[in-house]
N, C-alpha and C positions, 0 to 999 in steps of 0.2 A: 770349493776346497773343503768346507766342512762337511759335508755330503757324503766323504769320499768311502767313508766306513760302510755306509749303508748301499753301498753299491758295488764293493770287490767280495767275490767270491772266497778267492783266495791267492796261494803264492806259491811258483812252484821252479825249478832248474830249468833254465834253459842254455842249450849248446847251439848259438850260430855258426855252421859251417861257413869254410870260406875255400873256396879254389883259387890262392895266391896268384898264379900266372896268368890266370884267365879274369880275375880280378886287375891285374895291373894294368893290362893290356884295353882293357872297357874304362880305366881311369878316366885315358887320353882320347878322345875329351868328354865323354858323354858318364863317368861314373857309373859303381858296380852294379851288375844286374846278371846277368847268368852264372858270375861268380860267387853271386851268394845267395841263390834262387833255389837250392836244390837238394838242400835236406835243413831240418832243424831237430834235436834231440831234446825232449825232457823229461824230468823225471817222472818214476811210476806212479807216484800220486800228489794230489794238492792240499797244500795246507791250509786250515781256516785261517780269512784275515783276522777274526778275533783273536785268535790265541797267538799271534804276530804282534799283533797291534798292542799287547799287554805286557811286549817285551820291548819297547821300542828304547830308545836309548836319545839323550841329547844330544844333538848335532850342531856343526859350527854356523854363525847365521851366512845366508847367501848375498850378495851384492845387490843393489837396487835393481827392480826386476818389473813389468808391467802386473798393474792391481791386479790381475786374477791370479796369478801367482804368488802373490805374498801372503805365507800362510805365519798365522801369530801362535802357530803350534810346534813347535822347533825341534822334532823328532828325528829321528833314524828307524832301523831294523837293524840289531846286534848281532848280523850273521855273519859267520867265517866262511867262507869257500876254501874247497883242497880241490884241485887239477892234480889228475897224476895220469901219466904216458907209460904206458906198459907196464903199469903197477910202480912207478917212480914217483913220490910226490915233487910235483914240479912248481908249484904256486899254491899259497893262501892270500884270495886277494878277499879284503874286510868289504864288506858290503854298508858297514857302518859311516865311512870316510866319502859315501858319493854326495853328490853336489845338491842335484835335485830330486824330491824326492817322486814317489808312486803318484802321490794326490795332484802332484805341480803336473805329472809328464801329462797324466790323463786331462786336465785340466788343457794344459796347451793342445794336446789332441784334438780337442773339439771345439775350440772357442770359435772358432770359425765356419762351425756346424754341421762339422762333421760325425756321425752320428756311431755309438758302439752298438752291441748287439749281446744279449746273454750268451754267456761263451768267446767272447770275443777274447783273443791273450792277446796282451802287449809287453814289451822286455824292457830292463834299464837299460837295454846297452852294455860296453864291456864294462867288468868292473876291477878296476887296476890300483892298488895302492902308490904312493910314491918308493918304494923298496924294490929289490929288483926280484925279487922271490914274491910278491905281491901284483906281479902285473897279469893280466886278465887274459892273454891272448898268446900263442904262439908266436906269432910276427912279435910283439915288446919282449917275448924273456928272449927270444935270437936275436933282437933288435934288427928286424928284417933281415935274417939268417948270413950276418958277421957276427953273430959271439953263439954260440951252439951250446943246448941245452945238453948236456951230459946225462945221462941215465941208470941204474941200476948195475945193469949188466956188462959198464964200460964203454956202451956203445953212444953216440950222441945225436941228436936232432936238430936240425934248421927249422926243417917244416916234415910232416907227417911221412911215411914207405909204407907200402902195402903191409897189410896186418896188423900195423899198428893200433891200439888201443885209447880212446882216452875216456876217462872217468871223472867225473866230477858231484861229489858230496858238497852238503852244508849242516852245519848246525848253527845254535845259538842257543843262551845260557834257560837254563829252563829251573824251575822248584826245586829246592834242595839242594841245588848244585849239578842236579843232571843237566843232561844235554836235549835238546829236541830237534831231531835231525829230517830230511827229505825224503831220505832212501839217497840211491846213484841214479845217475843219467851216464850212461855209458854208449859207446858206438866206436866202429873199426873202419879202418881206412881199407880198399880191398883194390884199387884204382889209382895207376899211377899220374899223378899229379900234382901239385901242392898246395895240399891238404892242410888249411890249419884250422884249430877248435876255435873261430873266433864268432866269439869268446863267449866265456864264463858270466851268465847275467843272469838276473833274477825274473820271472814271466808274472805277472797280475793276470787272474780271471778277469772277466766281469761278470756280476749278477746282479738282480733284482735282490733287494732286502729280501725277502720272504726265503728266502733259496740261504742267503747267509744265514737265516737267524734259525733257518728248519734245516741247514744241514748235517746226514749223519755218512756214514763214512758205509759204501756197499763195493762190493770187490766189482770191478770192472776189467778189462782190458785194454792197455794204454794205447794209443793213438800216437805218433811220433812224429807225424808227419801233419800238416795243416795249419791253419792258422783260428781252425774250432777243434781244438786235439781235446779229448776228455779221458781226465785220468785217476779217475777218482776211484779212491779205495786198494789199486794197486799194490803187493807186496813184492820184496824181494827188487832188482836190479831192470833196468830196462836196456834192452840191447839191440842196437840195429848195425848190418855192416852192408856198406854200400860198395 
């Protein structure tokens, strides 16, 4: 758990697709697996964990938990997330409010020996506040598509129509008063299905020390796709339509 600094890269947007119907259906009995197999979005670059970690904020303590998880360091990450569907902001779910943090999940990841790799990303999960403008996923603001997201232009959403859009930013409070933002992770629905952005999470590299402490920022082209995506130095928006 103490280790954890000298071993993340960084932090960066991540979008879990999910194909609601084909998701439901693999529940009963066996749990999702082609429903959520087949795209993931993030943003166009990654942040250092140092310049994260000097932002971090106090968090509420967690419940008794096995020792390798009990950290005597009682932090957060002060990041907001905004979802917005066709330019509609639809959710700011607080990233500061989750449970467990980056160091406990990678922690439980391998205590069992299983082993990460430089490059390797792993996600929190959705990140949902208790408010209903704060929940992480399409499926919670429809509440599994009985209460419809309402939109900009009048029009309303259960789950994603072809062309659809979703977008998702973060920041978090930075020097001065400014902000220190991601960039977007954006992607479009082009396939009729039900489509939802689930959800809105936050992605941790992994890396060797040497790599954190020598990192500098070289333009690249992002990767959107895998689970060794590399997106370092990217500018401007990332956009994939399936």
């Amino acid at each position: 758990m103490s280790a954890f600094d000298q071993h993340v890269f960084g932090v960066c947007l991540v979008n879990d697709w999910s194909a609601r119907d084909l998701q439901a259906w693999e529940y009963v009995p066996l749990g999702p697996f082609l429903g959520k197999s087949f795209l993931t979005s993030i943003s166009p670059w990654i942040v250092p964990w140092q310049r994260w970690r000097r932002l971090g904020c106090r968090r509420r303590c967690v419940s008794p938990s096995p020792p390798y998880l009990r950290d005597g360091d009682p932090w957060a990450l002060d990041i907001t997330l905004e979802v917005f569907v066709n330019g509609t902001l639809v959710s700011r779910p607080p990233f500061a409010g989750m449970y467990w943090t980056g160091a406990q999940q990678l922690a439980h990841l391998t205590v069992n020996g299983a082993n990460v790799r430089t490059g390797d990303l792993y996600a929190s999960g959705a990140i949902s506040g208790p408010n209903r403008n704060e929940r992480g996923s399409l499926i919670e603001l429809s509440w599994n598509g009985t209460d419809p997201v309402e939109l900009s232009d009048g029009s309303s959403r259960t789950f994603l129509e072809d062309g659809d859009e979703v977008t998702i930013t973060a920041t978090a409070p930075g020097p001065g008063g400014a902000r220190i933002g991601f960039g977007r992770s954006s992607a479009g629905s082009t396939r009729r299905c039900q489509l939802t952005p689930d959800s809105a999470e936050l992605g941790v590299v992994v890396a060797p020390p040497a790599v954190v402490l020598g990192w500098s920022p070289a333009p690249a082209t992002p990767s959107l796709e895998g689970r060794h995506a590399d997106s370092r130095g990217g500018h401007g928006e990332s956009l994939v339509r399936r």
